[in-house]
C-alpha positions in Angstrom: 26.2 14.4 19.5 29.6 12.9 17.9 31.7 13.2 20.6 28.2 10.4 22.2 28.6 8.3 19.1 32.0 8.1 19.4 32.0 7.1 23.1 29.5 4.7 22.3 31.8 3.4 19.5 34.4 3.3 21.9 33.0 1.6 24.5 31.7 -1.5 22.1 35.7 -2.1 21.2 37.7 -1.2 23.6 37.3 -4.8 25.3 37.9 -6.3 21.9 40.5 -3.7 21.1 42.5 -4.9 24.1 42.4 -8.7 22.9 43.6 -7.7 19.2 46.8 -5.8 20.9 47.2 -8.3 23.8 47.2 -11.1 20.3 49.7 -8.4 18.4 52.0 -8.4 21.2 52.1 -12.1 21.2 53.1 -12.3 17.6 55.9 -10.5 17.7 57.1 -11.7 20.8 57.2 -15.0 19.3 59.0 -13.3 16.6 61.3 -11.5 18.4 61.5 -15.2 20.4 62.2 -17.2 17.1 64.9 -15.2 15.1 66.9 -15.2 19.0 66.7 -19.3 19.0 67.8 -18.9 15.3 70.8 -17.2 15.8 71.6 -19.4 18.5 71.2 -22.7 16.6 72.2 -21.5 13.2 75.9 -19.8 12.1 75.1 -16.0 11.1 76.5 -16.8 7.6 74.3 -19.0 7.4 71.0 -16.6 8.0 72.1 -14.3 6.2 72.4 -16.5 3.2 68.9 -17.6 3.8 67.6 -13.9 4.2 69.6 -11.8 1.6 70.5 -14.5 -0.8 67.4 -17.0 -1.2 64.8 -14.8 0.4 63.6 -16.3 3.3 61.0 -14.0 5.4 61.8 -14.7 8.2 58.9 -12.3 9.7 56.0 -14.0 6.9 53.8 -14.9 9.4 52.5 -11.7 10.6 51.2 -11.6 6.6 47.6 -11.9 8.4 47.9 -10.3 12.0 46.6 -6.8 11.2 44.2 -8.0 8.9 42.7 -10.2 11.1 43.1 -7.3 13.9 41.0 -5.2 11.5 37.9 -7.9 10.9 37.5 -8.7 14.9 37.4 -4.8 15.5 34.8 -4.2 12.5 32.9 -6.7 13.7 32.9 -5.8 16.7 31.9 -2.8 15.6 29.1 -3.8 13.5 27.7 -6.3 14.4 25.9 -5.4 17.2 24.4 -3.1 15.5 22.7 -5.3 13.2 21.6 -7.7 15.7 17.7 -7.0 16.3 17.7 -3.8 13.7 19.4 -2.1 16.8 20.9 0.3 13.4 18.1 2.0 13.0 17.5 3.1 16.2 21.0 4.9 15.9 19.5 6.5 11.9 16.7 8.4 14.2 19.2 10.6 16.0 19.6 13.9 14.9 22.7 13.4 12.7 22.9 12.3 9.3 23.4 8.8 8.3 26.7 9.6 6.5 28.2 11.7 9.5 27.0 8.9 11.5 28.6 5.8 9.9 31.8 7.6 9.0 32.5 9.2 12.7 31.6 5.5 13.4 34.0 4.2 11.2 36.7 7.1 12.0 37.0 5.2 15.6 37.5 1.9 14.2 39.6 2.8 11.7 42.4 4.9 13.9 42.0 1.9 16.4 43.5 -0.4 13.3 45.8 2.3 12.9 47.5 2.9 15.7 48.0 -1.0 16.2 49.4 -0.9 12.5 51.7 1.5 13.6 52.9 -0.3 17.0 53.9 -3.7 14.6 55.6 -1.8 12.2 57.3 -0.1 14.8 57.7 -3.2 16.8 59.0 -4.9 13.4 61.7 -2.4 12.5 63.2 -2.4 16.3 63.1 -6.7 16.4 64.9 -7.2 12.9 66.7 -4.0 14.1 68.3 -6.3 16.7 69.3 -9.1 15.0 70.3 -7.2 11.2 71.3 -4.0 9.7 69.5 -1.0 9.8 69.1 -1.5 6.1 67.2 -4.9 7.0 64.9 -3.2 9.1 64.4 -0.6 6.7 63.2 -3.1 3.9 61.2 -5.5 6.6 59.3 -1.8 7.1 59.1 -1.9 3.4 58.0 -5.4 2.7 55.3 -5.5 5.5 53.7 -1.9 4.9 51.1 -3.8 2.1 50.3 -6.4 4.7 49.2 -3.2 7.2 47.3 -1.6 4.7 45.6 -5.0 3.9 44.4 -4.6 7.7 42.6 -1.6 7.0 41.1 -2.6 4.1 39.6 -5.0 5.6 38.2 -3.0 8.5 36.6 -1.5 6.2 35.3 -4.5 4.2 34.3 -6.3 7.4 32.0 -3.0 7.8 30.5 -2.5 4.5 29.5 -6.2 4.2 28.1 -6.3 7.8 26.1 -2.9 7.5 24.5 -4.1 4.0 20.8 -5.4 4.8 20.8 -7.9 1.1 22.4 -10.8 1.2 23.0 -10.5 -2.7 24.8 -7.2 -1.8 26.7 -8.3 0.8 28.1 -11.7 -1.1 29.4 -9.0 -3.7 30.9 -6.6 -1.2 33.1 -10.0 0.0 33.9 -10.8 -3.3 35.4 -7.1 -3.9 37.2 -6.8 -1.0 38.4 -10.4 -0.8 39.5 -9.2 -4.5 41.4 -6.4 -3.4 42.9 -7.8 -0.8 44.3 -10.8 -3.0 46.6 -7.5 -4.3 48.4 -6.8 -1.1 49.7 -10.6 -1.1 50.7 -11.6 -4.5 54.4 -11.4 -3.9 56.8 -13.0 -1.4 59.9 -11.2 -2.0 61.1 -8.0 -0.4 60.1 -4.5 -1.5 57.8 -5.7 -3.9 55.2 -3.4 -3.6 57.3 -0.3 -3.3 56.6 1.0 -7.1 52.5 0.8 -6.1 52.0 0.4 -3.1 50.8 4.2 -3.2 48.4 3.8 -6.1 47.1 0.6 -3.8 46.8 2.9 -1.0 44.7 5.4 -2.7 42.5 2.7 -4.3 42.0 1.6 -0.5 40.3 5.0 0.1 37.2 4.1 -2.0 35.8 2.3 0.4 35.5 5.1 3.4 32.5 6.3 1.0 31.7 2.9 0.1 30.2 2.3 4.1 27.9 5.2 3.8 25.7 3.4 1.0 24.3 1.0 3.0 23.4 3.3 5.7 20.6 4.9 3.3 19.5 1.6 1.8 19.3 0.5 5.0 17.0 3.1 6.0 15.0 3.4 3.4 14.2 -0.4 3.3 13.5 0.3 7.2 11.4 3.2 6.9 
């Protein structure tokens, strides 16, 4: 019965999955694009002065790309479901709601994942190119809170779209809107490196947090 809901899961993202990486790619392309037209207009002095002295990121802009990656997929995920109380169909199976929603969010969440990996991989090699290895090593560094953020909000995007009361689900965006705000409150390199763990293990909470709504769901259903 799991290996069925994850299929199922699997077959509502996988479209929207491919448009997310196909959208990732294209990010760092550009990136990859922009830091070769800036060495070929600028001295390398003079990037490096920018970079290492005044602390210019010159990678800021993919701040937002997994995040965003992880809302399309959780709606994608969710959404449908809610559409026409097609959810509680899914709570009659024989599996329990929390097994359900977390297998369900398992898939989602190692789609997220795996792209997270692939830019920080794809990161590391591009500023690999054109720096030091040590460069690469703090761009890893400096854009590891801006990964997480994208699973957080995977899994904010599914605890506020699973949540049948409005009142409930305009708190759940303010907490993980909240949250998020942490991952982004400096611009300078390594800044997160003293707590980004602690951040990481606060991110946890909400795995449990999806399964609430699940039961309140059914039991306003029922």
């Amino acid at each position: 019965m799991l290996s069925s809901i994850l299929y199922k899961e699997w077959l509502k993202i996988w479209r929207y999955l491919a448009i997310v990486f196909l959208f990732n790619v294209a990010v760092l392309v550009y990136l990859f694009i922009d830091l070769r037209h800036l060495f070929a207009i600028e001295h390398a002095e003079m990037i490096w002065y920018w970079a290492f002295q005044i602390g210019t990121l010159h990678y800021a802009h993919i701040k937002c790309l997994l995040p965003i990656t992880g809302m399309i997929i959780g709606a994608a995920q969710f959404v449908p479901e809610m559409i026409g109380h097609r959810f509680r169909l899914s709570l009659h199976l024989p599996v329990r709601p929390d097994a359900l929603v977390l297998w369900s969010g398992l898939i989602g969440l190692l789609a997220v994942g795996i792209i997270g990996v692939l830019d920080a991989l794809s990161l590391y090699a591009i500023i690999g190119i054109f720096f030091p290895s040590e460069a690469a090593e703090s761009a890893l560094l400096t854009a590891l809170p801006w990964l997480f953020a994208g699973l957080v909000t995977y899994l904010g995007t599914a605890l506020v779209t699973l949540e049948p009361l409005l009142v409930r689900k305009l708190v759940y965006i303010a907490v993980s809107a909240g949250f998020l705000w942490l991952f982004y409150q400096s611009n300078d390199y390594e800044s997160y490196n003293r707590v980004l763990w602690k951040l990481a293990l606060l991110a946890l909470l909400f795995i449990p947090s999806i399964i609430l709504p699940a039961y309140r769901y059914r039991n306003a259903s029922s």
